[in-house]
MARLUM-472533 format. One record per residue (C-alpha): z, y, x; residue in one letter. Coordinates in steps of 0.2 Angstrom, whole numbers, always signed. Example, Ala and Ser with C-alpha at 12.3 -4.5 7.8 and 13.67 -1.06 7.14 Angstrom:
% residues 2
<drenro><zz>+39</zz><yy>-22</yy><xx>+62</xx><marti>A</marti></drenro>
<drenro><zz>+36</zz><yy>-5</yy><xx>+68</xx><marti>S</marti></drenro>
This chain:
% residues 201
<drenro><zz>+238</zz><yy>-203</yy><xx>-184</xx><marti>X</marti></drenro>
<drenro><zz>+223</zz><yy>-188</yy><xx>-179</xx><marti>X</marti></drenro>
<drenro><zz>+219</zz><yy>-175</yy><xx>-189</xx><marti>X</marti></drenro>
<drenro><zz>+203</zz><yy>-170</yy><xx>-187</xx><marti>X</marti></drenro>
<drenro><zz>+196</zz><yy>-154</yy><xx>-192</xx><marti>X</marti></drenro>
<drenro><zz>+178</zz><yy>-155</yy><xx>-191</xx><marti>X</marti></drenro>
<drenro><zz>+167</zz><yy>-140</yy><xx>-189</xx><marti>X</marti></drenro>
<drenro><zz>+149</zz><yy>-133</yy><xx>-190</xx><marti>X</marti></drenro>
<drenro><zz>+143</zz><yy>-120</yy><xx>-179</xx><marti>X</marti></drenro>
<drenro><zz>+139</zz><yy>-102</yy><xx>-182</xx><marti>X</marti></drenro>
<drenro><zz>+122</zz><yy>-97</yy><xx>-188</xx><marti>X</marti></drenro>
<drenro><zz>+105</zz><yy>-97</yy><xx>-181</xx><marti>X</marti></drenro>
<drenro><zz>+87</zz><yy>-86</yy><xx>-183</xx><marti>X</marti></drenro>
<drenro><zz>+82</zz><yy>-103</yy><xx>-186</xx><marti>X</marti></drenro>
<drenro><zz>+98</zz><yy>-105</yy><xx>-201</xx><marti>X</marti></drenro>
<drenro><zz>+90</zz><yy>-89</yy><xx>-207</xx><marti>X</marti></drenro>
<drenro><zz>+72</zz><yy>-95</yy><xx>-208</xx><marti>X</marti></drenro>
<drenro><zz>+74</zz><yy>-110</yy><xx>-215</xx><marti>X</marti></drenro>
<drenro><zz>+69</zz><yy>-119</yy><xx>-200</xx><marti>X</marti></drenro>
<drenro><zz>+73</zz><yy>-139</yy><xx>-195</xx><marti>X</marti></drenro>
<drenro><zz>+82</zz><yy>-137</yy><xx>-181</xx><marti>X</marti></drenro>
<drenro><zz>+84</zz><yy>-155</yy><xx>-177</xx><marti>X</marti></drenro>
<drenro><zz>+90</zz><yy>-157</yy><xx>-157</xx><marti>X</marti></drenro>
<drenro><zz>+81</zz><yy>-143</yy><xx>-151</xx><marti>X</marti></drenro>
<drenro><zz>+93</zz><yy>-130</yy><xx>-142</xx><marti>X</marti></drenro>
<drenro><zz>+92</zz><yy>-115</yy><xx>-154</xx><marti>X</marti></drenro>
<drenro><zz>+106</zz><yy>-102</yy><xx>-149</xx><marti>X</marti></drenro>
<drenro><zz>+120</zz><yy>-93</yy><xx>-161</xx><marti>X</marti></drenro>
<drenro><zz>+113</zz><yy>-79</yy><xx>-169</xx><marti>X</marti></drenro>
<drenro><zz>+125</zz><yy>-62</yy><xx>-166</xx><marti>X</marti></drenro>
<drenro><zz>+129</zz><yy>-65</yy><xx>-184</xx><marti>X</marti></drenro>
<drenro><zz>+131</zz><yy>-82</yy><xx>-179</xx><marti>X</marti></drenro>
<drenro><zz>+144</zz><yy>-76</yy><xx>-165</xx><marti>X</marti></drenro>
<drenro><zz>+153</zz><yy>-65</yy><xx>-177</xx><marti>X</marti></drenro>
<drenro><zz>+155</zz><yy>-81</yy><xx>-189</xx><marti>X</marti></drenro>
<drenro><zz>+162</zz><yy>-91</yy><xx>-173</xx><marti>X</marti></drenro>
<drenro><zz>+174</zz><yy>-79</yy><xx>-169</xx><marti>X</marti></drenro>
<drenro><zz>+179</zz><yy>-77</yy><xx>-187</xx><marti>X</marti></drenro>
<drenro><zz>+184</zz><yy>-97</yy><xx>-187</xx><marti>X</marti></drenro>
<drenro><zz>+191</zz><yy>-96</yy><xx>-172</xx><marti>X</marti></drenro>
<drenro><zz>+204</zz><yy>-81</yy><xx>-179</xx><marti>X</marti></drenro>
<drenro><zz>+206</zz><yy>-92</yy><xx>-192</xx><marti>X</marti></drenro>
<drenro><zz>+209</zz><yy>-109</yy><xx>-183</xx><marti>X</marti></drenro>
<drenro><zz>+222</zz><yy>-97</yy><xx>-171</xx><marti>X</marti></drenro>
<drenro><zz>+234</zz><yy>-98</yy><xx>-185</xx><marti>X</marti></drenro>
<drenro><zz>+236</zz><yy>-117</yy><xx>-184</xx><marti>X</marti></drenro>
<drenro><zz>+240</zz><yy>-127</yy><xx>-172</xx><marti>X</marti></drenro>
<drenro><zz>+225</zz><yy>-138</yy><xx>-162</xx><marti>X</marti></drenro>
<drenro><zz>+229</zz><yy>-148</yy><xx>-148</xx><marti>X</marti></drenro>
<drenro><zz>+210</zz><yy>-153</yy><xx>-141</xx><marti>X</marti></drenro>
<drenro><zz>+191</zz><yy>-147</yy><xx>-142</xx><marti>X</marti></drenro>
<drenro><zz>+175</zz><yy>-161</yy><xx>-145</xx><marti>X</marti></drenro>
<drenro><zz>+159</zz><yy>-154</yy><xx>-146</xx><marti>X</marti></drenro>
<drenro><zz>+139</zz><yy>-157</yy><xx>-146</xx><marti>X</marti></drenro>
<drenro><zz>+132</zz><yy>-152</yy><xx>-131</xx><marti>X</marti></drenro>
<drenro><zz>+119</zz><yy>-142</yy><xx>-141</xx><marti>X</marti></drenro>
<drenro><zz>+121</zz><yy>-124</yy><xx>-138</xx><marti>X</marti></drenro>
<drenro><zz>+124</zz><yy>-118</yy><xx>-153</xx><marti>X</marti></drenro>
<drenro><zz>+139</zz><yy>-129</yy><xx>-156</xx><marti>X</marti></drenro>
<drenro><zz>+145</zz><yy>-128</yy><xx>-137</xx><marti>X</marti></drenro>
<drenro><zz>+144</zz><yy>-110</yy><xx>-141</xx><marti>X</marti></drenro>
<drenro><zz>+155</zz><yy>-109</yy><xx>-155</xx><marti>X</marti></drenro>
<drenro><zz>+167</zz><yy>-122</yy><xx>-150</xx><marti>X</marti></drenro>
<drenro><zz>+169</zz><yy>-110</yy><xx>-131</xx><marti>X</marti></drenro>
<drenro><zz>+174</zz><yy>-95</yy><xx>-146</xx><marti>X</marti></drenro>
<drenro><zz>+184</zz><yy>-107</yy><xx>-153</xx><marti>X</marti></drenro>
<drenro><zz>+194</zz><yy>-113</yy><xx>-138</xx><marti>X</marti></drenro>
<drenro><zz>+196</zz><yy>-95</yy><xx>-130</xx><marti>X</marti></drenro>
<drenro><zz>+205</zz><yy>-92</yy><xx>-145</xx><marti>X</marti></drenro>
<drenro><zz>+217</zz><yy>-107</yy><xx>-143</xx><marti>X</marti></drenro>
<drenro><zz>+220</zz><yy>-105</yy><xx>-127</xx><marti>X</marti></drenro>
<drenro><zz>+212</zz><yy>-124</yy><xx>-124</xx><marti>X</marti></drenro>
<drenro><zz>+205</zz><yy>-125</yy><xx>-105</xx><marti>X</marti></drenro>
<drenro><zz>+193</zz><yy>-138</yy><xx>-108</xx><marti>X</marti></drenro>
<drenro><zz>+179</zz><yy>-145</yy><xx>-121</xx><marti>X</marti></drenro>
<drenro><zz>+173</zz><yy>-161</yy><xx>-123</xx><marti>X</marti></drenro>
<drenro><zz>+156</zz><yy>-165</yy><xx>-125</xx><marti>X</marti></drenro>
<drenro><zz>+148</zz><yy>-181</yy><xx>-134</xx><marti>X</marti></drenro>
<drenro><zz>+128</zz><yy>-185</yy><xx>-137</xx><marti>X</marti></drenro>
<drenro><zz>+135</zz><yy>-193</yy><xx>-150</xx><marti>X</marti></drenro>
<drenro><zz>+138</zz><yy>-176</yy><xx>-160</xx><marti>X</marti></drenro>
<drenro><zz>+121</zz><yy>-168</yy><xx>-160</xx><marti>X</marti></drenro>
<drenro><zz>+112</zz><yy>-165</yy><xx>-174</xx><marti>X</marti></drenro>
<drenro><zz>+98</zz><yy>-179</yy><xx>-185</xx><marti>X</marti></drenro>
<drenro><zz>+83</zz><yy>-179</yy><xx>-173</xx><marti>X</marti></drenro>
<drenro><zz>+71</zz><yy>-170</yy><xx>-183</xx><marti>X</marti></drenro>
<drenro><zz>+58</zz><yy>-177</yy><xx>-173</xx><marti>X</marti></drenro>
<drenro><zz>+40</zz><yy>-168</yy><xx>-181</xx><marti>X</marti></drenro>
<drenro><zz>+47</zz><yy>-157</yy><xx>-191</xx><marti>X</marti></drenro>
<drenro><zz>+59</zz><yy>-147</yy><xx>-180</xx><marti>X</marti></drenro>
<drenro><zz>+55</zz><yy>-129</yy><xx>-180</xx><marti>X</marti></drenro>
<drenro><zz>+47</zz><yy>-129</yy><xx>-196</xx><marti>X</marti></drenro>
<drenro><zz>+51</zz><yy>-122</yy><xx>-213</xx><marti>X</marti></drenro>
<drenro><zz>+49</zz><yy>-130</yy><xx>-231</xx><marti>X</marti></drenro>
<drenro><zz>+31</zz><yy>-122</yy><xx>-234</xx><marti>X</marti></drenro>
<drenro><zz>+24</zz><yy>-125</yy><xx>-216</xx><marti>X</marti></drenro>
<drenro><zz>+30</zz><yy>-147</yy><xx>-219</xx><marti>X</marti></drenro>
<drenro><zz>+22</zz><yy>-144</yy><xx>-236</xx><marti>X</marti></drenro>
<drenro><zz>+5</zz><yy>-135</yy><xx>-230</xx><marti>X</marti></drenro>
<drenro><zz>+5</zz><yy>-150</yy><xx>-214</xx><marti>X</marti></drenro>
<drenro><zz>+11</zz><yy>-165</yy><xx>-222</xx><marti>X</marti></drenro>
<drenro><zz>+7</zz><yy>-162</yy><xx>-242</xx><marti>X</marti></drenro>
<drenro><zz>+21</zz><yy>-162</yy><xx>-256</xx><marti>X</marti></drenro>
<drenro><zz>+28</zz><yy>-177</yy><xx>-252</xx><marti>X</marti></drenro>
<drenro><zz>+31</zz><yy>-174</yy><xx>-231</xx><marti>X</marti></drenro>
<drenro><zz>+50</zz><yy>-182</yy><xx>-235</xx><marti>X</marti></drenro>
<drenro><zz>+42</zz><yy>-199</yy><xx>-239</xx><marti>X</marti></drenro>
<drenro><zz>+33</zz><yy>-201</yy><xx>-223</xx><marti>X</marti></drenro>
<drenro><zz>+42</zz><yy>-207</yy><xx>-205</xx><marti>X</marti></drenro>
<drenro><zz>+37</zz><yy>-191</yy><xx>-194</xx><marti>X</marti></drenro>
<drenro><zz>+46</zz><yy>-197</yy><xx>-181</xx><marti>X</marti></drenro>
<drenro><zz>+64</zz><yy>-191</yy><xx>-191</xx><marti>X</marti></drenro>
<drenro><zz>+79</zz><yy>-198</yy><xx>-184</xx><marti>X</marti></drenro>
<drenro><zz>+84</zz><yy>-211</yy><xx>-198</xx><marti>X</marti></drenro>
<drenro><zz>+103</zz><yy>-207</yy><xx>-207</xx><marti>X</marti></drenro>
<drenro><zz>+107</zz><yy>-224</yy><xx>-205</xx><marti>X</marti></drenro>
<drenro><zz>+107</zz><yy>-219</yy><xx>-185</xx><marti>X</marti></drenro>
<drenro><zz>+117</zz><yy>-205</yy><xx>-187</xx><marti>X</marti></drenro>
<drenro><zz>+133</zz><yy>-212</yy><xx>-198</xx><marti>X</marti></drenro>
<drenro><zz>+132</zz><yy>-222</yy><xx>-185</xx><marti>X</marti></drenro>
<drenro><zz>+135</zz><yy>-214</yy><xx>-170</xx><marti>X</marti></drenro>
<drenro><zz>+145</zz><yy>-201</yy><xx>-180</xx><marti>X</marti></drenro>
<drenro><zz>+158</zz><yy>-215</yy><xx>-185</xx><marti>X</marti></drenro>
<drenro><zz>+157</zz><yy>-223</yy><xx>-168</xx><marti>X</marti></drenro>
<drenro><zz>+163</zz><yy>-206</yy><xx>-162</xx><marti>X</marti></drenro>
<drenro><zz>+176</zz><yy>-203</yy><xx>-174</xx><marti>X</marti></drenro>
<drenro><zz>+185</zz><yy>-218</yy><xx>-176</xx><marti>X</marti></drenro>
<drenro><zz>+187</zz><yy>-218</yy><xx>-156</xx><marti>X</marti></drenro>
<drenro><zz>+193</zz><yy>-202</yy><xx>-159</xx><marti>X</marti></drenro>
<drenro><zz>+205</zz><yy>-206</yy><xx>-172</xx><marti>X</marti></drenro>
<drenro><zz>+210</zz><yy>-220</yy><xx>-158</xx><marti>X</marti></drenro>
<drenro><zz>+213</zz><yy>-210</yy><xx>-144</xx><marti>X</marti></drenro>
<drenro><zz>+221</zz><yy>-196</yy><xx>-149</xx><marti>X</marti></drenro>
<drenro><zz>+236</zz><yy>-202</yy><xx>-160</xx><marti>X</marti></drenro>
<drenro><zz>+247</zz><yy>-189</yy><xx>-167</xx><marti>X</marti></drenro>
<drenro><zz>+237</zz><yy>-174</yy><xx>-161</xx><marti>X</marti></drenro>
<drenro><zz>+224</zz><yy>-163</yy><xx>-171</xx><marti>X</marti></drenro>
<drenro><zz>+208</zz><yy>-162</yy><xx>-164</xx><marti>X</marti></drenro>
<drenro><zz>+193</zz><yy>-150</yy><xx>-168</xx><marti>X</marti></drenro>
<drenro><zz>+176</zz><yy>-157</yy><xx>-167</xx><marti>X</marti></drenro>
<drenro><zz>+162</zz><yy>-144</yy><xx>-167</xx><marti>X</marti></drenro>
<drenro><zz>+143</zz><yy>-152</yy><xx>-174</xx><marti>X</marti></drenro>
<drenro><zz>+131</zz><yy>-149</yy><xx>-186</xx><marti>X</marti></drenro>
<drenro><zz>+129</zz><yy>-151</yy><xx>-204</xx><marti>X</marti></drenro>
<drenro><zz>+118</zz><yy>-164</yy><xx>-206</xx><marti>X</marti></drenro>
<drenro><zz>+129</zz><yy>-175</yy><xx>-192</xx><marti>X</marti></drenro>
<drenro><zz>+144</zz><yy>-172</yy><xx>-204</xx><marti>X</marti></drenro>
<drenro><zz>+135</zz><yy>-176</yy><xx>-221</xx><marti>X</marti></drenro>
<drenro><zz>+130</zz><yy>-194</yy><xx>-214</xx><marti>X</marti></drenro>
<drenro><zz>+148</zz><yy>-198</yy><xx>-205</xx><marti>X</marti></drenro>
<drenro><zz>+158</zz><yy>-191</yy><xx>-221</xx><marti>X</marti></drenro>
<drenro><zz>+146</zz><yy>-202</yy><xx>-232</xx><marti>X</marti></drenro>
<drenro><zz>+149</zz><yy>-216</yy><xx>-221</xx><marti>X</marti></drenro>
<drenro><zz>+168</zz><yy>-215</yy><xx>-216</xx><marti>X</marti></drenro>
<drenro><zz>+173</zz><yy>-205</yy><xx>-236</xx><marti>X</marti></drenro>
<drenro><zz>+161</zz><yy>-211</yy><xx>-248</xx><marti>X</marti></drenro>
<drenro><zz>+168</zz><yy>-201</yy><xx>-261</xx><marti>X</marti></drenro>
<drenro><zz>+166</zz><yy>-183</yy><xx>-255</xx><marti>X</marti></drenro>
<drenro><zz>+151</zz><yy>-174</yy><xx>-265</xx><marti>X</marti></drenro>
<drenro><zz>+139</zz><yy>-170</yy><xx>-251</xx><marti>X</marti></drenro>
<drenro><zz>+123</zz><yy>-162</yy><xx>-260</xx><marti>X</marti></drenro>
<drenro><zz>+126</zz><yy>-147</yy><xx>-256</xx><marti>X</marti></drenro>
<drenro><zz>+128</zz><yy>-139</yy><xx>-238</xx><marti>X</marti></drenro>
<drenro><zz>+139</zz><yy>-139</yy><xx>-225</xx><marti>X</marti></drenro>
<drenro><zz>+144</zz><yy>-121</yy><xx>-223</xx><marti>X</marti></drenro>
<drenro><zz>+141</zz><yy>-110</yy><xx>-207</xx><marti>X</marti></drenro>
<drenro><zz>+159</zz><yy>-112</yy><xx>-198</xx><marti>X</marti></drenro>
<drenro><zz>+165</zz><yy>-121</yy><xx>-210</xx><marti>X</marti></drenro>
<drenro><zz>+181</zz><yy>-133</yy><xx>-209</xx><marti>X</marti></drenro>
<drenro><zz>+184</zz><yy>-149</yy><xx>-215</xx><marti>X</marti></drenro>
<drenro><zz>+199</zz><yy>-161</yy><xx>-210</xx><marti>X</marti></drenro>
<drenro><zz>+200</zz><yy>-179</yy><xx>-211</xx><marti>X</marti></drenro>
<drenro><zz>+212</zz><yy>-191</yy><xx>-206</xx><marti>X</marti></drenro>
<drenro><zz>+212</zz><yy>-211</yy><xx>-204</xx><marti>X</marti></drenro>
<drenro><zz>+227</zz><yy>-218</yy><xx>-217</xx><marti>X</marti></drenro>
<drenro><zz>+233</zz><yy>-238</yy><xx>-218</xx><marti>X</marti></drenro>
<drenro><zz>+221</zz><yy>-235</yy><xx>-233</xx><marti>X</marti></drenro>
<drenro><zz>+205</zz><yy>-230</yy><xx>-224</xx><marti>X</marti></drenro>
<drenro><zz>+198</zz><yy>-212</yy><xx>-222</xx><marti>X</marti></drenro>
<drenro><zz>+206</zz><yy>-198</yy><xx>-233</xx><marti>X</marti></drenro>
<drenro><zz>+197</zz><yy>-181</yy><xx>-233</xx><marti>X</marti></drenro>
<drenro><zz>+210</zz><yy>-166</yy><xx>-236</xx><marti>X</marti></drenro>
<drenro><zz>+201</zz><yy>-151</yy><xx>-234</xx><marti>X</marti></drenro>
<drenro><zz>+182</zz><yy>-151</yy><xx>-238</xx><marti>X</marti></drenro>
<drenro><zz>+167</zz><yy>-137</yy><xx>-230</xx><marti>X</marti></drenro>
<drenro><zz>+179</zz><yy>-121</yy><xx>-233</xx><marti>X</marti></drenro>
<drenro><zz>+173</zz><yy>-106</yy><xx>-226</xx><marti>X</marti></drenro>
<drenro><zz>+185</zz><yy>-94</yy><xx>-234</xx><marti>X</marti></drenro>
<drenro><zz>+185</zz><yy>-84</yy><xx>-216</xx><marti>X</marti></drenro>
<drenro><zz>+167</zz><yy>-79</yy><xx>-223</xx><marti>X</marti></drenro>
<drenro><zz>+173</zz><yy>-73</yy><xx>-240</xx><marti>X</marti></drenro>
<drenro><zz>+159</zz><yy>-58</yy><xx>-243</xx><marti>X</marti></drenro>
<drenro><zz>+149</zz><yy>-62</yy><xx>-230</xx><marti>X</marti></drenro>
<drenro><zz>+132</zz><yy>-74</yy><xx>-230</xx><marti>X</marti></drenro>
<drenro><zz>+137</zz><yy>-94</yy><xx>-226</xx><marti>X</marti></drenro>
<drenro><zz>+124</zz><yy>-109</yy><xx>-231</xx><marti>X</marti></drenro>
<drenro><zz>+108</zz><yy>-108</yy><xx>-228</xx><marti>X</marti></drenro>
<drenro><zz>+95</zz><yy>-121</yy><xx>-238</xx><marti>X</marti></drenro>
<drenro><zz>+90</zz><yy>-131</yy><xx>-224</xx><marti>X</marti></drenro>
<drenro><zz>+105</zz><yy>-137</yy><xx>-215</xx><marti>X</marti></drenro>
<drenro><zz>+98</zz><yy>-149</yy><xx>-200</xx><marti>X</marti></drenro>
């Protein structure tokens, strides 16, 4: 059995503005990179044997933090774990969608990646993962939305609604039962400092 500790990356300017980020290649912010390196500290005092990631720069950022940390040589990188395509409304905040698209923007297609698309990539991945790497525990380093559709595909039973923390740490494993979650967007490394931000994609 994998364990699977599954990460989001470190805060953006676009985190802080409320912006969709979608798969456009927005870097760490340098509070971002102190959140990275906070996750990494913490993440030093267990033991991880390998390093997935999105290729996106924010996540390849982190998870490089991350791996330094560890002492892992090499990351892993998977199309499969970027972030729900935003398509229109990537780069633009709340009011901006609002003021473009009318009150009701979220009804209309816009070109948005469907979550349907993304569970399924995102469970794709993982249960390859899960398959491959028996008996090791593995870090994946994505983005919130990315996790909120997998988690919902593969643990139904996990309260999503609210969102993935900056850095945060979730762990999931693969039982004879199915998919348990044991540990569930924990940022405590961030204790008295700034973590979510309202729009997580």
């Amino acid at each position: 059995m994998a364990l699977i500790g599954l990460v989001r990356h470190g805060r953006t300017d676009w985190n802080r503005e409320g912006r969709a980020q979608g798969q456009k290649d927005v870097p760490l912010s340098e509070e971002g990179l102190m959140q990275a390196r906070l996750v990494a500290e913490r993440l030093g005092e267990e033991e991880w044997h390998a390093i997935y990631a999105s290729d996106l720069s924010r996540a390849r950022r982190t998870a490089e933090l991350i791996a330094e940390r560890l002492g892992i040589p090499e990351i892993a990188y998977d199309v499969r774990l970027r972030e729900i395509g935003g398509g229109q409304i990537e780069g633009t905040t709340e009011a901006e969608r609002i003021a473009r698209w009318g009150p009701d923007w979220q009804e209309l297609d816009l070109d948005r990646e469907p979550p349907a698309s993304v569970a399924a990539r995102g469970t794709a991945f993982l249960e390859e993962l899960h398959a491959r790497e028996q008996g090791r525990n593995v870090l994946v380093v994505g983005h919130g939305a990315w996790m909120k559709h997998s988690l919902n595909a593969l643990v139904p039973e996990i309260d999503t609604t609210a969102p993935r923390l900056n850095t945060s740490l979730t762990k999931i494993r693969k039982s004879a039962d199915g998919w348990v979650c044991d540990l569930y967007n924990c940022a405590r490394h961030l204790e008295g400092r700034e973590g979510a931000e309202p729009g997580e994609i």
